[in-house]
C-alpha positions in Angstrom: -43.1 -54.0 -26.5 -41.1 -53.0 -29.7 -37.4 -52.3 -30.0 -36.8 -50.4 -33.3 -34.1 -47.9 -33.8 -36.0 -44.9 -33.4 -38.7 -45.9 -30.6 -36.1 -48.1 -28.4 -38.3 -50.0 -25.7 -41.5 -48.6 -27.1 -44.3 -49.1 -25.0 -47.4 -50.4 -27.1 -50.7 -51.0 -25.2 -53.5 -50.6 -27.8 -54.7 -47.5 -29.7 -55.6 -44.4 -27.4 -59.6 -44.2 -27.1 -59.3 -40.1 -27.9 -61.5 -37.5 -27.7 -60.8 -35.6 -30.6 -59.2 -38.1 -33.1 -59.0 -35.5 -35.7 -56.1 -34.4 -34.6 -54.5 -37.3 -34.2 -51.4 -35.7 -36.4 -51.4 -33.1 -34.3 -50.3 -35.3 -31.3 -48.2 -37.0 -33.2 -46.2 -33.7 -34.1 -45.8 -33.8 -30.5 -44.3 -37.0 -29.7 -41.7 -36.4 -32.5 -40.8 -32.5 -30.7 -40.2 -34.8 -27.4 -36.9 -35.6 -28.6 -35.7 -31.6 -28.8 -36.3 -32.2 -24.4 -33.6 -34.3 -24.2 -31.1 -32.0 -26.3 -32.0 -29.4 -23.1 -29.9 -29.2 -20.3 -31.7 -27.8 -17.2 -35.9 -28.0 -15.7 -36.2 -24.0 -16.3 -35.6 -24.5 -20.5 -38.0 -27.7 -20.3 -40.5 -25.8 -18.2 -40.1 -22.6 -20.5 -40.5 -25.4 -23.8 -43.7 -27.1 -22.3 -45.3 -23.3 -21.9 -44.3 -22.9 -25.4 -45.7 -25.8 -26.9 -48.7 -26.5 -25.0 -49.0 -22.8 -25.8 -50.1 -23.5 -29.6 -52.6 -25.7 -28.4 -53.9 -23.2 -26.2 -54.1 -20.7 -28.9 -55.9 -22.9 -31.4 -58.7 -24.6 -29.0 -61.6 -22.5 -30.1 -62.9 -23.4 -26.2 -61.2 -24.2 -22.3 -63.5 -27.8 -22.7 -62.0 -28.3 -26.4 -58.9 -27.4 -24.9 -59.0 -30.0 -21.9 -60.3 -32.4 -24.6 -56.8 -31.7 -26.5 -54.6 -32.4 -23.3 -56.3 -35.4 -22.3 -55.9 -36.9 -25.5 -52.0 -36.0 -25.5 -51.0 -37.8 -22.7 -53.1 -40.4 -23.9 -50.6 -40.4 -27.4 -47.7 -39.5 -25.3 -48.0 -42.5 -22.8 -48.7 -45.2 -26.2 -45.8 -43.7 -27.7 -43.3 -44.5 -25.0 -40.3 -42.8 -26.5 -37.7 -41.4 -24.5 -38.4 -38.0 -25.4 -42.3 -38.9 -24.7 -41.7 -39.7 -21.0 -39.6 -36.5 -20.6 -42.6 -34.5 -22.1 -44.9 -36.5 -19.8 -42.5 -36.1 -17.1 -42.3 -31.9 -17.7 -46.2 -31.5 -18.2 -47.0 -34.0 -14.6 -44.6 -30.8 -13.0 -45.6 -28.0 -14.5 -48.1 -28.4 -16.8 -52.2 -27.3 -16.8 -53.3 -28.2 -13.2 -56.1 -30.3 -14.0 -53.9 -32.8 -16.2 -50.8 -32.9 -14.1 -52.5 -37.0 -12.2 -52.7 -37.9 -15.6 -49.3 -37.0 -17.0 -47.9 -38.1 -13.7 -49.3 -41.9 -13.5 -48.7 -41.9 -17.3 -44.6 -41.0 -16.9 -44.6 -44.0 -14.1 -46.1 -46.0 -16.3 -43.3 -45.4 -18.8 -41.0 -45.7 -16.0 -38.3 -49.0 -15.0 -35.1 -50.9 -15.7 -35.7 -51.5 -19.5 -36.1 -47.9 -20.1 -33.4 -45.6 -20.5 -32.9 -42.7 -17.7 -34.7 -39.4 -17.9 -33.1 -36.7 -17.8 -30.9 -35.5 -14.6 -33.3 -32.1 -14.9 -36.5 -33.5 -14.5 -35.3 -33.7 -10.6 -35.8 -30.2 -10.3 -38.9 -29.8 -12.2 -41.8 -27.5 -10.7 -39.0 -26.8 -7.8 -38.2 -22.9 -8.8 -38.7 -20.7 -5.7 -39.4 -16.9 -5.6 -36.9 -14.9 -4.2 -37.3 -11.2 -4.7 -39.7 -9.1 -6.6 -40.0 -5.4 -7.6 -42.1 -3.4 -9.7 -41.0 -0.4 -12.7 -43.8 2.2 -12.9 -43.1 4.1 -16.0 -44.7 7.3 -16.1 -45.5 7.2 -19.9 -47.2 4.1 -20.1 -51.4 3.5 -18.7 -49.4 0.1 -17.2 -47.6 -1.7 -14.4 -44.5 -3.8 -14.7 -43.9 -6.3 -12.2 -40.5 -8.7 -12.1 -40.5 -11.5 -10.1 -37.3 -13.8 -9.6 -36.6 -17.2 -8.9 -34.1 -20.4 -8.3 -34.1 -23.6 -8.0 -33.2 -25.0 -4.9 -29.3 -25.6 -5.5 -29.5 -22.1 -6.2 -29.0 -22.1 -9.9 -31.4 -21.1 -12.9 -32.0 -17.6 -11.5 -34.7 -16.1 -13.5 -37.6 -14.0 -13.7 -40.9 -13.3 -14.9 -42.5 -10.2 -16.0 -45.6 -9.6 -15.8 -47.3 -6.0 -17.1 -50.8 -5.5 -15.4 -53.2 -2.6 -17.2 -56.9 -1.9 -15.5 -55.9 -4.9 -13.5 -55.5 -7.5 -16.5 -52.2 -9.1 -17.6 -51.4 -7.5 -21.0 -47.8 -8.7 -21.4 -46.1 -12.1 -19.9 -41.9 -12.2 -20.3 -39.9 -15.0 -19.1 -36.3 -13.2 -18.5 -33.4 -15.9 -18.6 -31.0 -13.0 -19.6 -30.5 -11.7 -15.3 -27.5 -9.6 -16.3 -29.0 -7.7 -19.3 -32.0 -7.3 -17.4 -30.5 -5.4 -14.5 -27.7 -3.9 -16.7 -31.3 -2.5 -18.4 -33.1 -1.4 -15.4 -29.9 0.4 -14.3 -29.9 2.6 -17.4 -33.9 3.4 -17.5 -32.8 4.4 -14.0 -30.4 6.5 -14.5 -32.1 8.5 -17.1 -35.4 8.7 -15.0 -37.5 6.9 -17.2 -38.7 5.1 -14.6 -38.9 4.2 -11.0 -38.3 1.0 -9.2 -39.5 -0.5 -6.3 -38.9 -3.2 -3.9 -41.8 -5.3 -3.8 -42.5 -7.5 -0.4 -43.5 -11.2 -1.8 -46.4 -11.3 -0.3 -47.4 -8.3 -1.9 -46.7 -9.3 -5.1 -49.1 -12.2 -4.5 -51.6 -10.3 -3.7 -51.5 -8.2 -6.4 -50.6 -10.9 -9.6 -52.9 -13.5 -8.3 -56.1 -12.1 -8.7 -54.8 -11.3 -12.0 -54.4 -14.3 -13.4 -57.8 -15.6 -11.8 -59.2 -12.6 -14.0 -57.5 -13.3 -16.9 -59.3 -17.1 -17.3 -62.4 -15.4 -18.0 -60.9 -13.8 -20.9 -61.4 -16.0 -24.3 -57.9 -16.9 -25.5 -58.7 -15.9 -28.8 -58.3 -12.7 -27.8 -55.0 -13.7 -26.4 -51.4 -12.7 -28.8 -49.2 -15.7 -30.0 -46.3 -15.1 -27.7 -48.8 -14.6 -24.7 -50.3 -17.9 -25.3 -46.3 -19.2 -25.5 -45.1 -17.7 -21.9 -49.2 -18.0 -20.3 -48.7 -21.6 -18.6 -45.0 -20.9 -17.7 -46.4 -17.7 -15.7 -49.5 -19.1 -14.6 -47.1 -22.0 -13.0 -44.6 -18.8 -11.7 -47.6 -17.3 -10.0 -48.7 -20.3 -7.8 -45.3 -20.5 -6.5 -45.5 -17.1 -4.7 -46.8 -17.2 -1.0 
């Protein structure tokens, strides 16, 4: 275990057996962007970071098993790195990350976990805990599309957001994470009032039905066909939409 400056209590158990060493530079990139987690100050900035940044992944992998192959290996570099910031990444990605590697990330955050090592943190309590609380959807006359707003909290009540979801010919064609609640009603109050549009309340339920099958649809979809800042909001939404009942 090494104690330099930069990588205090640095966890070192052998080089990572990776599946695609070649971009080994790449996960290293990522170990050094753990550090900007612990600069953020509440689970719905983390979670909206991890989306983000496991986003470029996503857009790059030219396949889903390439893909799977990539976030393997990055908890593998994650967990040998043992830096603060790398347990908080690991920590994010075990809550809401892609389903299939959220064991992994999980058992490799314990293992980075105990009295030596400083505290993670006081967010990663709430990660993955969001709750959806009320959802509506804008039909706009104008537009061949669907908007549908979904909003959540946390369970002290805080970190009200929402996410945004526009459905054409039953696909997803635009993901927004909305942080900005104020602005976003202050908005939907003035398309309103000029009749641009028309709003609906939207039973929860109901909105599950409808943006579930959605997303299962939108897997079969190659991601290179996917836009940069769909890719950066995709995991972040996919997460939003398991949480509905």
């Amino acid at each position: 275990m090494s104690t330099d400056g930069n990588n205090l209590f640095r966890v070192v158990p052998g080089p990572p057996k990776l599946a695609l060493p070649g971009l080994l530079p790449v996960y290293d990139l990522y170990v050094r962007s753990g550090a900007e987690l612990l600069k953020l100050t509440s689970a719905l900035e983390a979670e909206l970071w991890l989306s983000a940044q496991l986003g470029e992944l996503s857009q790059a992998a030219p396949d889903p098993d390439a893909l799977g192959k990539a976030y393997s290996d990055l908890v593998k570099v994650l967990r040998r790195a043992g830096t603060p910031g790398a347990h908080a990444f690991l920590a994010t990605m075990a809550a809401v990350g892609p389903d299939d590697h959220r064991p992994a990330a999980a058992k490799a955050a314990a293992d980075l976990s105990g009295p030596l090592l400083p505290a993670p943190p006081a967010w990663t309590a709430d990660l993955g805990k969001a709750a959806a609380v009320d959802a509506c959807s804008i039909e706009d006359g104008t537009l061949d599309r669907t908007q549908y707003l979904v909003e959540y909290r946390y369970p002290d009540g805080g970190g009200h957001h929402a996410m945004s979801v526009s459905l054409s010919a039953g696909l997803p064609v635009q993901l927004v994470a909305v942080t900005d609640m104020m602005g976003m009603r202050a908005e939907i109050r003035r398309v309103l009032e000029e009749g641009e549009v028309v709003v609906s309340t939207l039973p929860l339920p109901v909105a599950s039905r409808i943006l579930r099958p959605a997303f299962v649809e939108l897997d079969a979809v190659p991601r290179r066909e996917l836009t940069g800042p769909f890719h950066a909001n995709l995991l972040f939404a996919a997460h939003r939409m398991s949480l509905l009942p």
